[in-house]
Wavefront OBJ file of the C-alpha trace (Angstrom):
o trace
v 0.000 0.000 0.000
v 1.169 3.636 -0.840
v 0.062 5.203 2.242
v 2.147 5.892 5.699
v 1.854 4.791 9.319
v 2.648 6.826 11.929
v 1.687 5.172 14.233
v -0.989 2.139 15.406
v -2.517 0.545 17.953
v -5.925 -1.076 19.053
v -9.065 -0.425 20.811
v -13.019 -1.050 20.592
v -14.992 2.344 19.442
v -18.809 2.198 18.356
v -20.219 2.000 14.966
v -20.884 5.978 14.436
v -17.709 8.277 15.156
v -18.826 11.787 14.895
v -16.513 14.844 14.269
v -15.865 17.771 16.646
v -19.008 19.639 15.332
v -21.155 16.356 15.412
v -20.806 16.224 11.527
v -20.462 12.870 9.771
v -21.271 11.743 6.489
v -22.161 8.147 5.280
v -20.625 6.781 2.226
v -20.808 3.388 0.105
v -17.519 2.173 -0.751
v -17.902 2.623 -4.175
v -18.933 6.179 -3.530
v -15.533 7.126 -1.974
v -14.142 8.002 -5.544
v -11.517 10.579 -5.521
v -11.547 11.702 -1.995
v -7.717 12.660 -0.659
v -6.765 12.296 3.244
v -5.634 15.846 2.911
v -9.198 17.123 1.660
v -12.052 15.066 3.334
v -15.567 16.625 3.312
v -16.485 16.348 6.954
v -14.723 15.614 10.222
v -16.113 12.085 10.480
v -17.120 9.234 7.527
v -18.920 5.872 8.103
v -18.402 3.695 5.337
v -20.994 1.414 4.727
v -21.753 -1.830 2.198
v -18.662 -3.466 3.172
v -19.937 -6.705 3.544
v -22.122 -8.908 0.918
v -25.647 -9.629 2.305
v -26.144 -12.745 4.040
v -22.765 -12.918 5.204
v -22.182 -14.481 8.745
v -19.777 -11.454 9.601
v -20.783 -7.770 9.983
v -18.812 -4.624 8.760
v -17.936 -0.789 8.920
v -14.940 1.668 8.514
v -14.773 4.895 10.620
v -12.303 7.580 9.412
v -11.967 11.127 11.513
v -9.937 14.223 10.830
v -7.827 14.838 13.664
v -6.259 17.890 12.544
v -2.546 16.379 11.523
v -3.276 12.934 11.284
v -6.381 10.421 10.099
v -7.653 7.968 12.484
v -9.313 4.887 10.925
v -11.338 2.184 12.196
v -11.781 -0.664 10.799
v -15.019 -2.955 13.022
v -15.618 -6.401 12.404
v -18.220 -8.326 14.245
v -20.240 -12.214 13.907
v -22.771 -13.771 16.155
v -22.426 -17.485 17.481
v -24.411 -19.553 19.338
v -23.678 -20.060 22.868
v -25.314 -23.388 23.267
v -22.958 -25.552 22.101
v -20.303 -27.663 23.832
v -17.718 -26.197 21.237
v -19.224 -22.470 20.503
v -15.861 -21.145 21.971
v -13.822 -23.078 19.372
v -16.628 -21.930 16.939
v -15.525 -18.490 18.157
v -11.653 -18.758 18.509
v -12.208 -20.341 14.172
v -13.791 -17.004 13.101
v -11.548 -14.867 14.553
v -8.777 -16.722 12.866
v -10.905 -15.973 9.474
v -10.800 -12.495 10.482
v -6.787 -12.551 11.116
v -6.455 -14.152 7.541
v -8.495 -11.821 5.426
v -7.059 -8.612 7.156
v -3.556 -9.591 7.090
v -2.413 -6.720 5.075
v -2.948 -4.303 7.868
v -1.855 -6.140 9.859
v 1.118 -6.190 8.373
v 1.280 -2.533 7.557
v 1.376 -2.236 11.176
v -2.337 -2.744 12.978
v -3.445 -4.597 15.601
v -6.215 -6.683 16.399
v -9.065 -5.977 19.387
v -10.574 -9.257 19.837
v -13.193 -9.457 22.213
v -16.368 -11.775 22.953
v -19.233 -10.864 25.239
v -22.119 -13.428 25.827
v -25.724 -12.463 25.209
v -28.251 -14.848 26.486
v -27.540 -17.653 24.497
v -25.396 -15.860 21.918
v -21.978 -15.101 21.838
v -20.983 -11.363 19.745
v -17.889 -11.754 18.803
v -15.727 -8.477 17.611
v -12.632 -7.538 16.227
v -11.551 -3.825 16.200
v -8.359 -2.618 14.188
v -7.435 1.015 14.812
v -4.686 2.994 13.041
v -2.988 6.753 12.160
v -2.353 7.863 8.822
v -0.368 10.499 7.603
v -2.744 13.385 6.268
v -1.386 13.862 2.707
v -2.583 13.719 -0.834
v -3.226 10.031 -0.950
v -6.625 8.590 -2.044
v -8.842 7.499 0.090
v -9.541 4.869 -1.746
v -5.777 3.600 -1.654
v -7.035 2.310 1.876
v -10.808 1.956 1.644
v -9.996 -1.092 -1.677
v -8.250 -3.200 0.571
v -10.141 -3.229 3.012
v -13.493 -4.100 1.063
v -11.692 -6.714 -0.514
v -10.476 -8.068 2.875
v -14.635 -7.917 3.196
v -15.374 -9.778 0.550
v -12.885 -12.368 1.349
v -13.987 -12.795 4.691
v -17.634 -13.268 3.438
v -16.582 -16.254 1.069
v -14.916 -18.050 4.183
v -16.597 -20.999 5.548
v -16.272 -19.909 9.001
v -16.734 -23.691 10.564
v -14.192 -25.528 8.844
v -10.433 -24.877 9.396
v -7.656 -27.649 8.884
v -4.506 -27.087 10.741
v -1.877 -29.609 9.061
v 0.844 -31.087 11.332
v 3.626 -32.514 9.969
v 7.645 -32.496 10.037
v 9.405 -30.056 7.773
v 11.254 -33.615 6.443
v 7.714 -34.151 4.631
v 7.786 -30.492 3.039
v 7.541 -31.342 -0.606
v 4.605 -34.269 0.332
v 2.569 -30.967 2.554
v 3.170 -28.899 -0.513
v 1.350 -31.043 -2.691
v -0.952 -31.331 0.220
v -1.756 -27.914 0.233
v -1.897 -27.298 -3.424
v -4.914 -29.840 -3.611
v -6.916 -28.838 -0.136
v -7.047 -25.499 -1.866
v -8.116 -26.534 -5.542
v -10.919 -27.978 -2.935
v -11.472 -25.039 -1.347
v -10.668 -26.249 1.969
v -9.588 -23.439 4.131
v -6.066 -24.321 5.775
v -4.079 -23.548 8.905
v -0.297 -23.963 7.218
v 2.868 -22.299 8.971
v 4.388 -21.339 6.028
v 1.687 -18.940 4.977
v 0.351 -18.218 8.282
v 3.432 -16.939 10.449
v 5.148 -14.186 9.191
v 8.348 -12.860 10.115
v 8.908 -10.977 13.877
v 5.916 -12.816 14.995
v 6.034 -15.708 18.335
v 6.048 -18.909 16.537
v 4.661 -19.953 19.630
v 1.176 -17.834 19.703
v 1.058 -18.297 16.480
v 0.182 -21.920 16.060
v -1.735 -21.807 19.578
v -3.909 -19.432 17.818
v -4.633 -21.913 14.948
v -4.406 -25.246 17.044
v -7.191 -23.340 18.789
v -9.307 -22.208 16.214
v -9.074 -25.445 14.084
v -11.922 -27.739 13.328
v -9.628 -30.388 12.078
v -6.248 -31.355 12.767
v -4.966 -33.328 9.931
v -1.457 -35.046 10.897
v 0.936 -36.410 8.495
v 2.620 -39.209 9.532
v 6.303 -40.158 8.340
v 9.212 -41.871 9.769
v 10.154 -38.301 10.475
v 7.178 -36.744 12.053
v 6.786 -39.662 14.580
v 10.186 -38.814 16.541
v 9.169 -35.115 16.735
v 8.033 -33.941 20.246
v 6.408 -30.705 19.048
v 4.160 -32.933 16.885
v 2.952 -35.148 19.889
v 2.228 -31.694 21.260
v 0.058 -30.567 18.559
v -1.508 -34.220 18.754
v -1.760 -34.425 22.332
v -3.646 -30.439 23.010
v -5.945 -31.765 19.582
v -7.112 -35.196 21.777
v -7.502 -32.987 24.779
v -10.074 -30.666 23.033
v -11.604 -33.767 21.213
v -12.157 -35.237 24.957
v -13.420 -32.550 26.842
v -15.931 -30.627 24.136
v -15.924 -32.674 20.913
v -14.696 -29.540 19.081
v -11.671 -31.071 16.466
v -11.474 -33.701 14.571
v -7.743 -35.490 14.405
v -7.102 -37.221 10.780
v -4.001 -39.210 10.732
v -2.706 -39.243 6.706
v 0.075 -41.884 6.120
v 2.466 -40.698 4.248
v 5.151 -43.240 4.079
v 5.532 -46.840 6.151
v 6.094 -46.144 9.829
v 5.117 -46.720 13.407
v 1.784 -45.310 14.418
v 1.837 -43.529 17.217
v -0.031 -45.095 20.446
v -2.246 -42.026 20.937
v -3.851 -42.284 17.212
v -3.758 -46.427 17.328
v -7.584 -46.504 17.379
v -8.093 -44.144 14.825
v -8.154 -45.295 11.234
v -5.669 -42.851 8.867
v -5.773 -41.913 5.255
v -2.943 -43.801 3.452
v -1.032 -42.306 0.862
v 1.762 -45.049 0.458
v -0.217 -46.911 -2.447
v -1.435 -43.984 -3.820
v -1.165 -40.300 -2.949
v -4.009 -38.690 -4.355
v -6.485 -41.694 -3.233
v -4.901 -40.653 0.841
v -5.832 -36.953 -0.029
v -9.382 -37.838 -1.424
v -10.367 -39.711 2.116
v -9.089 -36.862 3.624
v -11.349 -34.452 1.777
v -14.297 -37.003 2.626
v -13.638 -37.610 6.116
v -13.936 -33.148 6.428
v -16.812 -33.194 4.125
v -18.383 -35.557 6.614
v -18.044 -33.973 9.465
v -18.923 -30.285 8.274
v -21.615 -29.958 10.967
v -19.088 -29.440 13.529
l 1 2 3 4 5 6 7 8 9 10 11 12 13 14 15 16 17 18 19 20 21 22 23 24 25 26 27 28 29 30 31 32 33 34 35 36 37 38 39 40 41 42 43 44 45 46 47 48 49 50 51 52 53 54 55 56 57 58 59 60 61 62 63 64 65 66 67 68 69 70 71 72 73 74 75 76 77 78 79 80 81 82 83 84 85 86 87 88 89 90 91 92 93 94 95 96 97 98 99 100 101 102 103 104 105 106 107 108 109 110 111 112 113 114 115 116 117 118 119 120 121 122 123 124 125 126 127 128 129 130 131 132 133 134 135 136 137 138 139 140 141 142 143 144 145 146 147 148 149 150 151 152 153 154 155 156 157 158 159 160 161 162 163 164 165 166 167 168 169 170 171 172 173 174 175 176 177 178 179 180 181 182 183 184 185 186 187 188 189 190 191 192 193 194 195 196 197 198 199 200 201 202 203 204 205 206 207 208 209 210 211 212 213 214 215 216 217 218 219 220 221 222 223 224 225 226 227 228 229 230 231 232 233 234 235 236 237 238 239 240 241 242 243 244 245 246 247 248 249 250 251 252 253 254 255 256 257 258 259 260 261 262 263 264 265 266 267 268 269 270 271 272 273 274 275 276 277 278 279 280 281 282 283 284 285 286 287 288 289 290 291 292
């Protein structure tokens, strides 16, 4: 993105900002047209029509005039029920949908304001990202694209399903090929190498997605046995599979090797014969259990 950060930081602010005067004006996003930072019409803008009806999430951009700088809002928000044994895993996956569509502010510098607050037997779940720009000639609409895309994105997600693959980086090229056919299935995936960037605790990062999965899909190799980090994936997936029923754990074969003793009752996906018959159950076994 052209524009400039001064700074950045997070925070939860209502739907409606208003300017010092109690002036704002509401704008669709395809009405922002040539609008500069430097020139806006009124202290405070709502953008509105950021998200495609029926979508599961809700949406709305807040810019403000403060004198040198521009603040802007960006609110995202989603209902879940509260019901459920697993609505908090429900909850933890579509925040993770929200961290993956809005990545590119995030990594212009933005944080994230998650919060959820129950409502009878609803959970409203929202995310808040809050950020200074530079007042200078840029267009509006330099910022305002990206984020409507980021919209648009997040409406296509299917916020229930997320497969966080475990494996060894030994079995790279066999997870590539992995990947490459989860997405031609339009499967949406929790995979380090796209989802932890640089600077960021490798740590958090996959507690984040081991948390918001639906599925846990390990490979198993000769390799990926002997790692202790993958019995720690494998072991926090069975915990949350005990206690609320909230992941499912699909052991895929990859090569001949020991099974491990945790994942002896469960029957894997074999890829030794043939590869793309081990990804097909794999795609079933998901398909099957979609409900979740």
């Amino acid at each position: 993105m052209p524009w400039r950060f001064i700074s950045a930081s997070a925070g939860i602010v209502t739907l409606v900002i208003e300017g010092s005067r109690g002036e704002a004006l509401a704008l669709a996003i395809g009405d922002v047209g040539d609008l500069r930072l430097s020139d806006l019409p009124f202290p405070a803008i709502d953008l509105a029509d950021l998200v495609p009806p029926l979508s599961h999430y809700r949406g709305n951009v807040s810019i403000r005039d403060e004198q040198d700088v521009i603040y802007i809002s960006v609110h995202v928000s989603f209902l879940e029920s509260a019901t459920d044994s697993y609505s908090i895993a429900v909850c933890n996956r579509g925040f993770e949908q929200i961290r993956r569509a809005f990545k590119t502010l995030t990594e212009e510098g933005a944080d994230g304001a998650e919060s959820r607050c129950r409502f009878n037997d609803q959970w409203l779940c929202s995310t808040t990202y809050s950020l200074w720009l530079e007042k200078d000639n840029s267009h509006l609409s330099e910022f305002t694209i990206p984020v409507a895309q980021a919209f648009r994105q997040l409406a296509t997600m299917r916020n229930r399903i997320l497969a966080f693959i475990c494996h060894a980086s030994e079995d790279k090229n066999f997870v590539s090929r992995l990947v490459t056919f989860l997405d031609n299935n339009n499967v949406p995936i929790w995979y380090d190498l796209r989802e932890i960037a640089v600077g960021q605790s490798i740590v958090a990062r996959i507690s984040d997605g081991l948390n918001a999965a639906s599925h846990l899909i390990v490979v198993l190799s000769q390799a990926s046995v002997t790692k202790s980090w993958v019995s720690k994936d494998l072991n926090a997936a069975l915990m949350r599979q005990l206690s609320d029923d909230s992941v499912v754990v699909l052991p895929l074969r990859r090569e001949p090797c020991e099974i491990p003793r945790m994942l002896i009752d469960l029957k894997y996906a074999d890829c030794v014969v043939n590869e793309q018959a081990g990804f097909v159950e794999v795609i079933e076994a998901i398909q099957r259990s979609a409900h979740r």
